[in-house]
ChimeraX commands (.cxc) that place a marker at each C-alpha (Angstrom):
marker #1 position 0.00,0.00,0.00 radius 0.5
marker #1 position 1.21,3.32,-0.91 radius 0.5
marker #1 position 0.39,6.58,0.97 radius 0.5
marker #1 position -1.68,9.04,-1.31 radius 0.5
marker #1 position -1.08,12.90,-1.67 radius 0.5
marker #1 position -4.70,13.93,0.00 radius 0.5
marker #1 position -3.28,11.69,3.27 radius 0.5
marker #1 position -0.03,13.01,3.05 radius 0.5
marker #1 position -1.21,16.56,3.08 radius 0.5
marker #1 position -3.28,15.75,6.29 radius 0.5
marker #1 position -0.09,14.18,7.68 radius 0.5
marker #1 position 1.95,17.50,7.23 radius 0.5
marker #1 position 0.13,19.37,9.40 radius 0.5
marker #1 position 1.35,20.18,12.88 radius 0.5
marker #1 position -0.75,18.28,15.99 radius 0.5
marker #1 position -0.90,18.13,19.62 radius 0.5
marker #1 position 2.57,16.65,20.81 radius 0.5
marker #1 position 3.33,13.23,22.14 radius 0.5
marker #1 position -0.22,12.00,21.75 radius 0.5
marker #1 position -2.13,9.19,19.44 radius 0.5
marker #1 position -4.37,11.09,17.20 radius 0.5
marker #1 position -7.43,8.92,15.88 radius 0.5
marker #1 position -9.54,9.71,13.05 radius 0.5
marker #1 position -10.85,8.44,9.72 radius 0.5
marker #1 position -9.38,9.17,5.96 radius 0.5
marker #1 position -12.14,8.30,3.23 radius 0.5
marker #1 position -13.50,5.00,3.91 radius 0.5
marker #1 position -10.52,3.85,6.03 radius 0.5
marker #1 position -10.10,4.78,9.82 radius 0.5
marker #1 position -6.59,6.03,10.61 radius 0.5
marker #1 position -4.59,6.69,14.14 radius 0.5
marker #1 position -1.29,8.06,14.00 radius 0.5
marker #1 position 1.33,8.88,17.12 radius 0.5
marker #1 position 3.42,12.12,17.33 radius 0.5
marker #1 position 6.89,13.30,18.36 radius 0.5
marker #1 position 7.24,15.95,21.04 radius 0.5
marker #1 position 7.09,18.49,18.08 radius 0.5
marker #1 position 3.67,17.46,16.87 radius 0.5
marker #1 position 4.67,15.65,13.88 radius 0.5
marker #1 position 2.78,12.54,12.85 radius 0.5
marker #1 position 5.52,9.40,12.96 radius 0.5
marker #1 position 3.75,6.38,13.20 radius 0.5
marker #1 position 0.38,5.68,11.07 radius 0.5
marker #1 position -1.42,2.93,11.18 radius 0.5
marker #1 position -4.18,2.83,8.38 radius 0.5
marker #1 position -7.37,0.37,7.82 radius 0.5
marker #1 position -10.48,-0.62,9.44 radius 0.5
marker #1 position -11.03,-0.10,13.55 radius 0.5
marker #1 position -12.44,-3.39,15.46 radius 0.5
marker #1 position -14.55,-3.36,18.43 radius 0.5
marker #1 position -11.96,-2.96,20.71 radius 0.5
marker #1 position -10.87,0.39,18.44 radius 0.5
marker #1 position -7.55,-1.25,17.22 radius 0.5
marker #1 position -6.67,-0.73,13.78 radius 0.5
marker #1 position -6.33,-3.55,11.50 radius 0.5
marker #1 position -4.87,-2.61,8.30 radius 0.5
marker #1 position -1.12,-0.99,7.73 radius 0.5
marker #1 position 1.80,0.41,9.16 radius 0.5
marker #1 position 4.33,2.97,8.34 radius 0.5
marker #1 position 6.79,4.74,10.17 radius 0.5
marker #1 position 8.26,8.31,9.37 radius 0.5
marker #1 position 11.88,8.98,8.56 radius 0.5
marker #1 position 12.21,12.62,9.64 radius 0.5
marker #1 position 15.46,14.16,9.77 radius 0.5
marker #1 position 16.46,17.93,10.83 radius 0.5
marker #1 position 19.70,19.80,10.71 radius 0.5
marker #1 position 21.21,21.49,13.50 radius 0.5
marker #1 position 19.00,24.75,12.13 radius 0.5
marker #1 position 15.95,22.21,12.42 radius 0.5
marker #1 position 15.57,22.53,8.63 radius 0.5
marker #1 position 14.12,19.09,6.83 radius 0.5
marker #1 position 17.06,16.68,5.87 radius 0.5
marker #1 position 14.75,13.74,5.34 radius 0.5
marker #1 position 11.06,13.09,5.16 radius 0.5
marker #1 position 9.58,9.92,3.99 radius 0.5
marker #1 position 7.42,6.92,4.77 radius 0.5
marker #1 position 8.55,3.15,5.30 radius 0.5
marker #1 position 5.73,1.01,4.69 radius 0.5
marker #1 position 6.19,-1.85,7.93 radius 0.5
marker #1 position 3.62,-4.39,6.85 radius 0.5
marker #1 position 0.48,-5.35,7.94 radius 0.5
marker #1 position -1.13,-4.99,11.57 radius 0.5
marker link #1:1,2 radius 0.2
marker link #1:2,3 radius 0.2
marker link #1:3,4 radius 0.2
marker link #1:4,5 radius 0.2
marker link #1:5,6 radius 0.2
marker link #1:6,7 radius 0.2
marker link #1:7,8 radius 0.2
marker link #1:8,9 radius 0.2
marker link #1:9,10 radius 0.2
marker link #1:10,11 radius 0.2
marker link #1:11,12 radius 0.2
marker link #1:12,13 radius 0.2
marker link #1:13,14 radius 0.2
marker link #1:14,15 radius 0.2
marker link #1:15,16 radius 0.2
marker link #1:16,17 radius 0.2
marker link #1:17,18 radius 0.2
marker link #1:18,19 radius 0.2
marker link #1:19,20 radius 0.2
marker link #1:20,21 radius 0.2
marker link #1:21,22 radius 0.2
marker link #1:22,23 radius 0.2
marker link #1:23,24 radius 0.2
marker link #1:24,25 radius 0.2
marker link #1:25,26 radius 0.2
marker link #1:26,27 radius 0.2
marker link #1:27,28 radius 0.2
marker link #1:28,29 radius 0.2
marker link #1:29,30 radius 0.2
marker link #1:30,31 radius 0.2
marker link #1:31,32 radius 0.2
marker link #1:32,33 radius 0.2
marker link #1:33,34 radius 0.2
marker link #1:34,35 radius 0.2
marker link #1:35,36 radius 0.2
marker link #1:36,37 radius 0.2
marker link #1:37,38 radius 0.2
marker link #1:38,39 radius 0.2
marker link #1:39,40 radius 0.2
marker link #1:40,41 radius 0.2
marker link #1:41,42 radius 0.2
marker link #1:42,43 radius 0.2
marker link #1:43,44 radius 0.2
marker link #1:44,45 radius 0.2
marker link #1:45,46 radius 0.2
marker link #1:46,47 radius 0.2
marker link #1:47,48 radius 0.2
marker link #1:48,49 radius 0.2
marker link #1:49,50 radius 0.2
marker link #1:50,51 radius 0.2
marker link #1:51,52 radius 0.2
marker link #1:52,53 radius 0.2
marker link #1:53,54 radius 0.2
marker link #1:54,55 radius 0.2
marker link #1:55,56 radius 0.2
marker link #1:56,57 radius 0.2
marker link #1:57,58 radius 0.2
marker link #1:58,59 radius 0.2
marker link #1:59,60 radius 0.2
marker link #1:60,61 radius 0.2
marker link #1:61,62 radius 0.2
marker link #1:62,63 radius 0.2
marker link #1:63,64 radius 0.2
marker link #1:64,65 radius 0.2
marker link #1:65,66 radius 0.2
marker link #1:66,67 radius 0.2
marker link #1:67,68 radius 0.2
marker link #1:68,69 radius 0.2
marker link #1:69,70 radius 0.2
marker link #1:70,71 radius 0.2
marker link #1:71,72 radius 0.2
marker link #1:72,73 radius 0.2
marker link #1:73,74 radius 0.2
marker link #1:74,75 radius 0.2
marker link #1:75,76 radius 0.2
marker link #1:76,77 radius 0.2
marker link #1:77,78 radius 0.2
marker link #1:78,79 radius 0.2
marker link #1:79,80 radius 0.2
marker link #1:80,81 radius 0.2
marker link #1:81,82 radius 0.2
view
């Protein structure tokens, strides 16, 4: 699975830090964790059970800054399936 540009441009926004963020994308439901910035880093994409886990995939953010806390690298590894 491949992240789209409409979820990626929902993923660039700034959020409250350190928390788990749950909501739903289209027809999938989505929950993603952020760093103490606000910056989504882990996503986890697919369909919520009863018990409000998601079952579907996961992806982790590379994000590197510079010492000036510009963007080195930004890009999402696909983990597999969850």
């Amino acid at each position: 699975m491949k992240i789209g540009e409409k979820l990626l441009k929902q993923l660039n926004r700034k959020y409250e830090p350190s928390t788990m963020v749950n909501a739903t994308f289209g027809r999938y439901d989505v929950a993603f964790k952020t760093d103490g910035e606000g910056n989504p880093i882990l996503l986890f994409i697919g369909q919520a059970g009863d018990d409000g886990l998601i079952r579907g995939d996961h992806f982790s953010r590379r994000l590197v800054k510079d010492a000036n806390g510009a963007v080195i690298k930004d890009h999402w590894d696909y983990k597999g399936k969850v």
